[in-house]
C-alpha positions as CSV (number, residue, x, y, z in Angstrom):
1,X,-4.9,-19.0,2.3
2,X,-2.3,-20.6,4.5
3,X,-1.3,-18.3,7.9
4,X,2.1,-18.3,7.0
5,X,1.4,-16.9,3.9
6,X,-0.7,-14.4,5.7
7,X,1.8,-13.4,8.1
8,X,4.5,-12.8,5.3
9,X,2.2,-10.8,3.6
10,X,1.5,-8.6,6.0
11,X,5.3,-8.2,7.0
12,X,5.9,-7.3,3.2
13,X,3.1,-5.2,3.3
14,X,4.7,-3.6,6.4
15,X,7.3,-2.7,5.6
16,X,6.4,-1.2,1.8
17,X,4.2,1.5,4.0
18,X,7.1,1.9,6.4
19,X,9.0,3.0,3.5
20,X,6.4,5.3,1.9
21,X,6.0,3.5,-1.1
22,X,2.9,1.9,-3.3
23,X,2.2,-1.2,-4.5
24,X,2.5,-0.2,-8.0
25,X,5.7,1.6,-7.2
26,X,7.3,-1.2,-4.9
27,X,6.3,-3.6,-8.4
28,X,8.0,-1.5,-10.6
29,X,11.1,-1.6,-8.5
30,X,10.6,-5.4,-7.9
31,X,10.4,-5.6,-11.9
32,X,6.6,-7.8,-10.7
33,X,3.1,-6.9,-11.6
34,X,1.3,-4.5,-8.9
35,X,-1.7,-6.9,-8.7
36,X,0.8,-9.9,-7.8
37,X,2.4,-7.7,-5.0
38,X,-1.7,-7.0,-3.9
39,X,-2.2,-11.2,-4.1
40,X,0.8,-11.4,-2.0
41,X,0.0,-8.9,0.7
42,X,-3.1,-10.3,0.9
43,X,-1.8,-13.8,1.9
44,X,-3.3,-15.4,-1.5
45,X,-0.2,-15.7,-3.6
46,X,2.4,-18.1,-2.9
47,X,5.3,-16.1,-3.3
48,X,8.3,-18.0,-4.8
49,X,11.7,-17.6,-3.3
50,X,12.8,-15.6,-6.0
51,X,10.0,-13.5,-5.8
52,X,10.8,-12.4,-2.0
53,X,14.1,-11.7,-3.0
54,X,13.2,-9.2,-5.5
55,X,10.5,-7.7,-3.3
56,X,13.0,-7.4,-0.5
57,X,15.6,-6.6,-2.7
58,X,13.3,-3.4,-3.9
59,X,12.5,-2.8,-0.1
60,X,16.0,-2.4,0.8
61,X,16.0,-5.2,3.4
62,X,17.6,-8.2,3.9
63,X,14.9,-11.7,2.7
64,X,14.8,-12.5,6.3
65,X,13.2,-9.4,7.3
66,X,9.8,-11.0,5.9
67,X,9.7,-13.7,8.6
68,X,10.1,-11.9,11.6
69,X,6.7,-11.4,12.1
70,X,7.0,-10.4,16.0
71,X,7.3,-7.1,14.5
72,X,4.5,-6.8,13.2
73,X,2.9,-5.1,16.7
74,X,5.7,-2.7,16.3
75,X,3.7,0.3,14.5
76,X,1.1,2.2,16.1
77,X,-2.4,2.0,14.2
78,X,-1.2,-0.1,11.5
79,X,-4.2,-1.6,10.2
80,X,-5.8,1.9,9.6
81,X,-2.2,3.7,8.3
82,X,-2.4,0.5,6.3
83,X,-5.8,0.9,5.1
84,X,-5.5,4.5,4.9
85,X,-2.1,3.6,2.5
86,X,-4.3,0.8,0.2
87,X,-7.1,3.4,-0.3
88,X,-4.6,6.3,-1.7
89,X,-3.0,3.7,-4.0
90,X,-6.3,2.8,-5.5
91,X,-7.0,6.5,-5.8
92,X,-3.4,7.3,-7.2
93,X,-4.0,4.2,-9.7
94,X,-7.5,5.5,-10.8
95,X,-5.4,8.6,-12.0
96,X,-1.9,7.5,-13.1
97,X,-3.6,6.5,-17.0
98,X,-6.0,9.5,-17.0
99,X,-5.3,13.1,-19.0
100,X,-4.2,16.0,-16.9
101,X,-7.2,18.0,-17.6
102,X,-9.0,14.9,-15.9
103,X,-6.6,14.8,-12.9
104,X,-7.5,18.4,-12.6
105,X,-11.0,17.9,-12.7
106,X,-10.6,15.4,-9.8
107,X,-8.6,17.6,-7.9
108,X,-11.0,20.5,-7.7
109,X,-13.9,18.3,-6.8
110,X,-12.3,17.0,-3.9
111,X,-11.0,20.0,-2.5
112,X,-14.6,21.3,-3.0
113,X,-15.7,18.3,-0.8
114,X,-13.3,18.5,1.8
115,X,-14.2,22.3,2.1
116,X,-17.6,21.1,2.7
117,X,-16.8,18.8,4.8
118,X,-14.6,21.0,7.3
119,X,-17.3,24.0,7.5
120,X,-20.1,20.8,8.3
121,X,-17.6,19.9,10.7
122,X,-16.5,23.8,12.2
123,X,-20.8,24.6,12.2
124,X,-21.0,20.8,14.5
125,X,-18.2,21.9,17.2
């Protein structure tokens, strides 16, 4: 993986959580597969010309807004609103092809958890 690849991917990937959106969503708007937008963020596509247009395109920012990478310091706690974004798109694309009875199912088990977790936590303070 090239750093310049790296640092556009991260600028792309930037700016997609800036804007609130997934990577399955921001593919769909790009008309690209979500796991090409993934390989991209992650520095280990080589992303065509073409390609950053219709990514930029679906971001609402002008193709030179990838390469200005000074910005990339500009967010507070990026790396863990990042991560925190990457995990909930995983989660959200674990449920997007499953029944609603399932998604239910899901639902009520982790608000069961995060009960447990918040008394653990209100018994610990």
């Amino acid at each position: 993986m090239s750093e310049f690849l790296a640092l556009v991917g991260a600028r792309i990937k930037q700016l997609r959580v800036q804007k609130g959106l997934s990577q399955a969503r921001l593919a769909e708007l790009a008309e690209l597969q979500d796991s090409y937008i993934g390989g991209v963020e992650r520095g280990n596509r080589n992303i065509s010309l073409n390609s950053l247009e219709k990514i930029m395109s679906a971001l609402g920012a002008d193709p030179v807004e990838a390469l200005k990478f000074g910005r990339l310091d500009e967010v507070a706690d990026l790396d863990g609103e990042m991560e925190k974004q990457e995990i909930m798109d995983i989660h959200l694309s674990l449920l997007r092809d499953r029944s609603l009875p399932e998604i239910r199912l899901v639902q009520r088990m982790a608000k069961d958890m995060f009960d447990t977790f918040d008394r653990k936590a209100e018994h610990e303070s």
